[in-house]
C-alpha positions as CSV (number, residue, x, y, z in Angstrom):
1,X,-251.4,0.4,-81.6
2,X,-253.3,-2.9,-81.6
3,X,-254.5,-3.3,-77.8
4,X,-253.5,-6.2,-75.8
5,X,-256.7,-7.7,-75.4
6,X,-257.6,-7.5,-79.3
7,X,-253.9,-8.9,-80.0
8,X,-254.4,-12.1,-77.6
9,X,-257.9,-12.2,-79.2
10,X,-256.6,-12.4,-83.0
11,X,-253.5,-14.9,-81.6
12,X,-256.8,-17.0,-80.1
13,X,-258.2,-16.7,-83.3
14,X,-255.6,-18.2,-85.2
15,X,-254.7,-21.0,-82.7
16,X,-259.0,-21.9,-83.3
17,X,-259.0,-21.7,-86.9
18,X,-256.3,-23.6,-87.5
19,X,-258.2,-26.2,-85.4
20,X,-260.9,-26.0,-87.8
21,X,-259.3,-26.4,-90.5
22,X,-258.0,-29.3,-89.4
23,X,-261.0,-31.2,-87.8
24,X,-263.5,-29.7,-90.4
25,X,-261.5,-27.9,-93.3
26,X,-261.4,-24.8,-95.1
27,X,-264.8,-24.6,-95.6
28,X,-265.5,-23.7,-91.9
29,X,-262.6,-21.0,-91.5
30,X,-264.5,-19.4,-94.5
31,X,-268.0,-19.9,-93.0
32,X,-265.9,-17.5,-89.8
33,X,-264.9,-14.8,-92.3
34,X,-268.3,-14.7,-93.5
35,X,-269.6,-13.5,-90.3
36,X,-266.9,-11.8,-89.0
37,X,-266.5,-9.2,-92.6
38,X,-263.4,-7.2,-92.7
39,X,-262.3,-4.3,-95.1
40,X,-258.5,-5.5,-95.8
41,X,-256.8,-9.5,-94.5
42,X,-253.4,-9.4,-93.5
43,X,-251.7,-13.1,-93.8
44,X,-248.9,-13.1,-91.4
45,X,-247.9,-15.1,-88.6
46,X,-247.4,-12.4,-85.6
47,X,-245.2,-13.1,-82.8
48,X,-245.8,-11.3,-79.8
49,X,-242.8,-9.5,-77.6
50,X,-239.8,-8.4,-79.4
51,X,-239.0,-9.9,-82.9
52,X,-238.3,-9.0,-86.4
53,X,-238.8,-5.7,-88.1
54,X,-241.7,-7.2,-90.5
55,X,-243.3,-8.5,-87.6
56,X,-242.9,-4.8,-85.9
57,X,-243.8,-3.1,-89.0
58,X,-247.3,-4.9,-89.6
59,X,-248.3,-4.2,-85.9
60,X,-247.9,-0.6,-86.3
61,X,-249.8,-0.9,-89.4
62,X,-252.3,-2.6,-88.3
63,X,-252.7,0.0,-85.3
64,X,-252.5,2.7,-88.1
65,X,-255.4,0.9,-89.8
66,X,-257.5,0.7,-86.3
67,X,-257.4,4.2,-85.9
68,X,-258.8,4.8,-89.6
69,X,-261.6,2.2,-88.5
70,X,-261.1,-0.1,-91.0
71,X,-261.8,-3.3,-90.4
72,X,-258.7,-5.8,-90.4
73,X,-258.6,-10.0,-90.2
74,X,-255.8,-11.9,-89.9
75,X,-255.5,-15.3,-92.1
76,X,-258.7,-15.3,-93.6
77,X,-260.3,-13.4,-96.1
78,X,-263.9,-12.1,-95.8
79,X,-266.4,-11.6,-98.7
80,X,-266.7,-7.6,-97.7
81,X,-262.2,-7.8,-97.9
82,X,-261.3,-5.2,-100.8
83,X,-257.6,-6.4,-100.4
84,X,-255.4,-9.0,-98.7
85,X,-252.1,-8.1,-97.6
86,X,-249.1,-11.1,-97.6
87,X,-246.0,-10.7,-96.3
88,X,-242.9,-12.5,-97.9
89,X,-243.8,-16.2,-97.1
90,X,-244.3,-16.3,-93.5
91,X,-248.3,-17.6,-94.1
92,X,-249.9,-20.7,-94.8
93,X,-249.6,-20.3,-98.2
94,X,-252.0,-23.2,-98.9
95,X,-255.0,-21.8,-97.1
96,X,-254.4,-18.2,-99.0
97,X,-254.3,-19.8,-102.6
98,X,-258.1,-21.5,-101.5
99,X,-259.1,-18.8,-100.1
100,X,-258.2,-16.4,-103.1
101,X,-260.7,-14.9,-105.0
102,X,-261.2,-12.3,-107.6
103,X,-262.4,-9.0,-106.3
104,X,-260.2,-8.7,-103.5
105,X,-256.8,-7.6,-104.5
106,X,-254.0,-9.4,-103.6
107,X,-250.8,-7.3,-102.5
108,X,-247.4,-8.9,-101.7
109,X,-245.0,-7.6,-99.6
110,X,-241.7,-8.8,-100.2
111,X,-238.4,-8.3,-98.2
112,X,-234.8,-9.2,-99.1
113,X,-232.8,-10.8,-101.5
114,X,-232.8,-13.2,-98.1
115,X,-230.1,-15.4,-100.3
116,X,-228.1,-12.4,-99.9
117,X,-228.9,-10.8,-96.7
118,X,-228.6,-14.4,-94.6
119,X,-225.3,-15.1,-96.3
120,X,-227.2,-18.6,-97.6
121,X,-229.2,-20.4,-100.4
122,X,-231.9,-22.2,-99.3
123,X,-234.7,-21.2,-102.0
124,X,-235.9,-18.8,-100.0
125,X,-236.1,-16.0,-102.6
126,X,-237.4,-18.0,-105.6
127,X,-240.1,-19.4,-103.5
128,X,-240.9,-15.8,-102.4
129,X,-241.1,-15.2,-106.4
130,X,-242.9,-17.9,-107.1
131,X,-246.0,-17.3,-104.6
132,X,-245.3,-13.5,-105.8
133,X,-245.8,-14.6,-109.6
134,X,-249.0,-17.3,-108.7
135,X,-251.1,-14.7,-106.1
136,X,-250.0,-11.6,-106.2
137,X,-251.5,-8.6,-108.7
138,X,-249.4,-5.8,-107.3
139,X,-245.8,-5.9,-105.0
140,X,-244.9,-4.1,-102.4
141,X,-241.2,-3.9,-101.6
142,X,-239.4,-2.0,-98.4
143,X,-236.3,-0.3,-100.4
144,X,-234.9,0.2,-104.1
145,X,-232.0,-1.6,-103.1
146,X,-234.3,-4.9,-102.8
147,X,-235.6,-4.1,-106.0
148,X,-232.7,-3.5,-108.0
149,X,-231.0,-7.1,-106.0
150,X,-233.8,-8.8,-106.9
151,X,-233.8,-7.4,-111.3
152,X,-229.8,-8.4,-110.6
153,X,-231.2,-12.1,-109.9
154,X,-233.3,-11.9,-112.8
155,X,-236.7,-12.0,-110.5
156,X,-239.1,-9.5,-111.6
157,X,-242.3,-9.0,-109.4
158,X,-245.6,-8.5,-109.6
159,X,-246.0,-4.2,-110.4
160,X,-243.4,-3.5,-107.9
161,X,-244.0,-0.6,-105.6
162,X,-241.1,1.0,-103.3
163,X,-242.5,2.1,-99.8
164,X,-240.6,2.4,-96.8
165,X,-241.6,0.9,-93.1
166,X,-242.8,3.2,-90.5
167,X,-243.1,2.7,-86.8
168,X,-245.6,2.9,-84.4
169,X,-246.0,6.8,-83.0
170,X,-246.9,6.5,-80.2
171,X,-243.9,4.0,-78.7
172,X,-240.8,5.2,-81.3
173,X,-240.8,9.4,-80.5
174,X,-238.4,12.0,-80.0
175,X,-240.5,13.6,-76.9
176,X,-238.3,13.6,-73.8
177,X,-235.1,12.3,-75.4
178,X,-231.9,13.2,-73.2
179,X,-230.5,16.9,-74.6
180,X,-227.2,16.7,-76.7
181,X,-224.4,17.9,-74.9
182,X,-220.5,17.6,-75.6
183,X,-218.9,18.0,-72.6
184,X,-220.5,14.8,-71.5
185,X,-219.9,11.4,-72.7
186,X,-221.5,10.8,-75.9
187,X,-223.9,8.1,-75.7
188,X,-224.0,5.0,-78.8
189,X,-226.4,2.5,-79.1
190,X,-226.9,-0.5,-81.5
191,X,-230.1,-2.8,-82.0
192,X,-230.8,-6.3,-83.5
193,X,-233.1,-9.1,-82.6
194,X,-231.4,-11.7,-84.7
195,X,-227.8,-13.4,-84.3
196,X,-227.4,-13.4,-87.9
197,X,-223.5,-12.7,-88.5
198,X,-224.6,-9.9,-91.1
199,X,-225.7,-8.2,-88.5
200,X,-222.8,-6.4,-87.9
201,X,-221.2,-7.5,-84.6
202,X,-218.1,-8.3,-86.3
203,X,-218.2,-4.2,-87.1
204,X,-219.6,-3.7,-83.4
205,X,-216.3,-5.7,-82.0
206,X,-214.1,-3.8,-84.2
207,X,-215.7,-0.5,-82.8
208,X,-215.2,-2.3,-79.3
209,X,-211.7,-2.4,-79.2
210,X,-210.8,1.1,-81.4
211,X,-213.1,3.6,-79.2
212,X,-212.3,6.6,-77.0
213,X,-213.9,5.2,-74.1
214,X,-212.8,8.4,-72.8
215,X,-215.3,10.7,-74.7
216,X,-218.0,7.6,-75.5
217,X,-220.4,4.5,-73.9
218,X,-221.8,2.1,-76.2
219,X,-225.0,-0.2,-75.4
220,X,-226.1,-3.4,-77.7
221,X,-229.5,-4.2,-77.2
222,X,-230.3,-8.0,-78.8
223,X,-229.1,-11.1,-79.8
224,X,-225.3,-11.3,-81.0
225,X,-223.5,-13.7,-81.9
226,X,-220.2,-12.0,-80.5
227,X,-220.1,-11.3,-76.7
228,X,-218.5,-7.4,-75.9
229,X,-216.0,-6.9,-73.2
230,X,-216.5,-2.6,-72.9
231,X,-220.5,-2.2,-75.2
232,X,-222.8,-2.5,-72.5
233,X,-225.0,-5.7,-73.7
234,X,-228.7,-5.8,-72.6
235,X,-231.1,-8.4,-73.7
236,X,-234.1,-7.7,-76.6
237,X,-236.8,-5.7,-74.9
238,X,-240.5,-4.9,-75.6
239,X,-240.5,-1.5,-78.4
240,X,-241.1,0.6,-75.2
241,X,-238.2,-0.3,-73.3
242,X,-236.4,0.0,-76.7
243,X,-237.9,3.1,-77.2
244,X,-237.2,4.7,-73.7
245,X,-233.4,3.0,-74.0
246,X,-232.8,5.2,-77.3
247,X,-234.1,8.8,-76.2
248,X,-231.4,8.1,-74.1
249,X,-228.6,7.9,-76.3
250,X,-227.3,10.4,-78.6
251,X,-225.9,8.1,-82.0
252,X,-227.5,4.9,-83.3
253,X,-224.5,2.8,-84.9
254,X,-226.5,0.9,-87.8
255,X,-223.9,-2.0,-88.6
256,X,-225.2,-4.8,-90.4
257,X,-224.8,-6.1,-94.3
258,X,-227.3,-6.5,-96.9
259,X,-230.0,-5.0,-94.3
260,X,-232.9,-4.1,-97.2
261,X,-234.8,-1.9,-94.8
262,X,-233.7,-1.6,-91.0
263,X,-236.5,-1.4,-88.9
264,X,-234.4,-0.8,-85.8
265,X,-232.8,1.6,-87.7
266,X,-236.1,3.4,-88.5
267,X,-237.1,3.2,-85.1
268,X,-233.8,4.9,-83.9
269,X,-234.1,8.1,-86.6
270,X,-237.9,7.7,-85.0
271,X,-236.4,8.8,-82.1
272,X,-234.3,11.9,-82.7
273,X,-230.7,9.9,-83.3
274,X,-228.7,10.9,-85.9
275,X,-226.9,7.2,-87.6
276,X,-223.6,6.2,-88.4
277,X,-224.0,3.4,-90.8
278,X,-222.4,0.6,-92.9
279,X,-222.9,1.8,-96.8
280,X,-224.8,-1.6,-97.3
281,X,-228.3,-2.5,-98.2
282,X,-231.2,0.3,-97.5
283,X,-229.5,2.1,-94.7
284,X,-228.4,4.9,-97.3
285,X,-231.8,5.4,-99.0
286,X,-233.2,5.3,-95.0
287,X,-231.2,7.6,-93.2
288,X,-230.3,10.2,-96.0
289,X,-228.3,13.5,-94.7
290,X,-229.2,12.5,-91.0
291,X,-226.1,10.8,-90.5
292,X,-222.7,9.6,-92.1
293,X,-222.4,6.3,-93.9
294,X,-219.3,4.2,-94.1
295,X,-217.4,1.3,-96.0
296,X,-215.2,0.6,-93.7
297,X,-215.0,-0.3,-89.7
298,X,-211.3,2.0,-89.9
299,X,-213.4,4.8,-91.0
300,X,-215.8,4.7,-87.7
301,X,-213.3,6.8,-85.7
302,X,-212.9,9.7,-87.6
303,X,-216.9,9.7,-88.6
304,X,-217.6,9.7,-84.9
305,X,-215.8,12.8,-84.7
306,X,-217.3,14.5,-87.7
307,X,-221.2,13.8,-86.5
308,X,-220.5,14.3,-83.0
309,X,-219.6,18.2,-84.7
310,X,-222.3,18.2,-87.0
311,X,-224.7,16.5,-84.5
312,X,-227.2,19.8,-84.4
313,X,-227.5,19.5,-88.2
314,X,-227.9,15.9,-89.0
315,X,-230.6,15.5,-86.2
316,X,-232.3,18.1,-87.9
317,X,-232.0,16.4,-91.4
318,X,-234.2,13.4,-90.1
319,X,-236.8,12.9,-92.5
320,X,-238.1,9.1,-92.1
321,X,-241.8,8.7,-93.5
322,X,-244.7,8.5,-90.8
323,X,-246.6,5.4,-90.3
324,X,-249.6,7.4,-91.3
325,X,-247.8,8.4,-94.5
326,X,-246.6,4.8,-94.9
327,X,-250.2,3.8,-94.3
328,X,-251.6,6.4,-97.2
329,X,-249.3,4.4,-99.8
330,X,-249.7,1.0,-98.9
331,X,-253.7,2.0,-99.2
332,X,-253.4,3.5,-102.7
333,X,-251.7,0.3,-103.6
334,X,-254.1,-1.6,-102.4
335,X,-257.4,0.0,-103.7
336,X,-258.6,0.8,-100.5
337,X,-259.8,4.3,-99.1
338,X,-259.8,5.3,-95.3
């Protein structure tokens, strides 16, 4: 996990070159990368505290690269980088087409359709394709279902690779969690940082107003458009709090539309929950046999029932990749050994 300090110091980092650049130009944020060498750039805009599941993802993976002792920069791209990392288009794609150079192989990591999964179309997706087609020499994407929605568009990308996210080990665990038991009140829990309407709260209401409250409790954890009456509702947390909040439930309810690959969903099966989930998106290729999938919010009921039986089992069918695993991949892709 990236420490605190080294964290504030790369957000300091950014927040300087980008004064640089401005006063003085690229030229200067090069002349840093020159003495500051690096094995592997990552351009990406982090956001401290909780926030999206690519922003979550990349933390862990740079943590995961920490611990190999590879040496990682963030926005810049040193003359010792063997491979820079982008993610979708949340960089300033400007500085990484100057700074670009051959040698250092450029990977892409791409998330979405977002057309689809934000329920609007604001170019989001053919921009994404476009920076893919200009920079990128091999792709990275988080599911098969993104890849096959973004063939069904007619965008092809850049070698395209299929590798799942991982989470950080050391926060999203199973140690400790609270032991199953029947003759108590089963305890649900749903997760998402945005408000976006495809994030399932419609489903969540549904759920809401159809559920034994006799036999369950339900906590949302996030941002929802909808506000609950009966689900518990609890602002978004720091991963540890998250973390700590799911070992003590016993059933993640994975809800939204369109979701490519579900970080909060990962984190969840990270930490021993079997899922009931919408049939939408990654969430089948994610969760497997550990849980029961639906197409339907009339279905939920009856589900419930059937996982709360089989609970024993589909824990013990949990088989979400390890960020070390994760790591291995995204390193063969890139060309880089540690």
């Amino acid at each position: 996990m990236i420490t605190l300090f080294r964290y504030r110091a790369g957000m300091f980092r950014q927040r300087l070159t980008k004064t640089i650049d401005h006063v003085v130009g690229i030229p200067a944020a090069q002349l840093w990368a020159r003495y500051h060498p690096a094995d592997i750039s990552m351009f990406f805009e982090f956001k401290a505290g909780p926030y999206g599941g690519g922003n979550q993802f990349l933390k862990a993976f740079w943590g995961e690269l920490e611990r190999r002792e590879l040496r990682v920069e963030n926005n810049t791209i040193s003359p010792a980088a063997q491979a820079c990392l982008f993610n979708s288009y949340n960089f300033d794609f400007t500085r990484l087409r100057r700074m670009a150079r051959s040698g250092c192989r450029m990977v892409h990591r791409v998330d979405g359709p977002l057309t689809i999964y934000r329920g609007s179309n604001d170019e989001s997706d053919r921009r994404i394709w476009q920076i893919n087609q200009e920079l990128a020499d091999v792709t990275i994407l988080q599911s098969y279902y993104s890849l096959e929605m973004y063939r069904q568009m007619g965008m092809e990308f850049k070698s395209p690779h299929v590798i799942m996210n991982a989470v950080d080990p050391a926060i999203f665990h199973a140690r400790n969690r609270i032991p199953f038991d029947r003759s108590r009140k089963i305890h649900l829990i749903a997760a998402s940082w945005s408000d976006n309407p495809n994030k399932g709260a419609s489903i969540l209401k549904w759920i809401e107003e159809h559920l034994d409250w006799a036999r369950f409790e339900f906590t949302f954890v996030g941002q929802s458009p909808l506000q609950f009456e009966r689900i518990r509702m609890l602002p978004p947390v720091p991963s540890p709090q998250l973390a700590d909040l799911l070992r003590q439930h016993d059933i993640y309810i994975a809800a939204s539309r369109h979701d490519p690959c579900s970080n909060a969903l990962i984190e969840a099966l990270s930490c021993g929950l079997p899922a009931l989930y919408l049939n939408s998106g990654g969430h089948p290729e994610i969760v497997e046999e550990a849980g029961l999938g639906f197409d339907s919010e009339k279905e939920v009921p009856e589900l419930l029932d059937r996982l709360v039986a089989e609970y024993d089992t589909r824990q013990a069918k949990i088989a979400v990749p390890t960020i070390r695993e994760v790591a291995d991949a995204y390193l063969s892709v890139m060309g880089v050994t540690g």
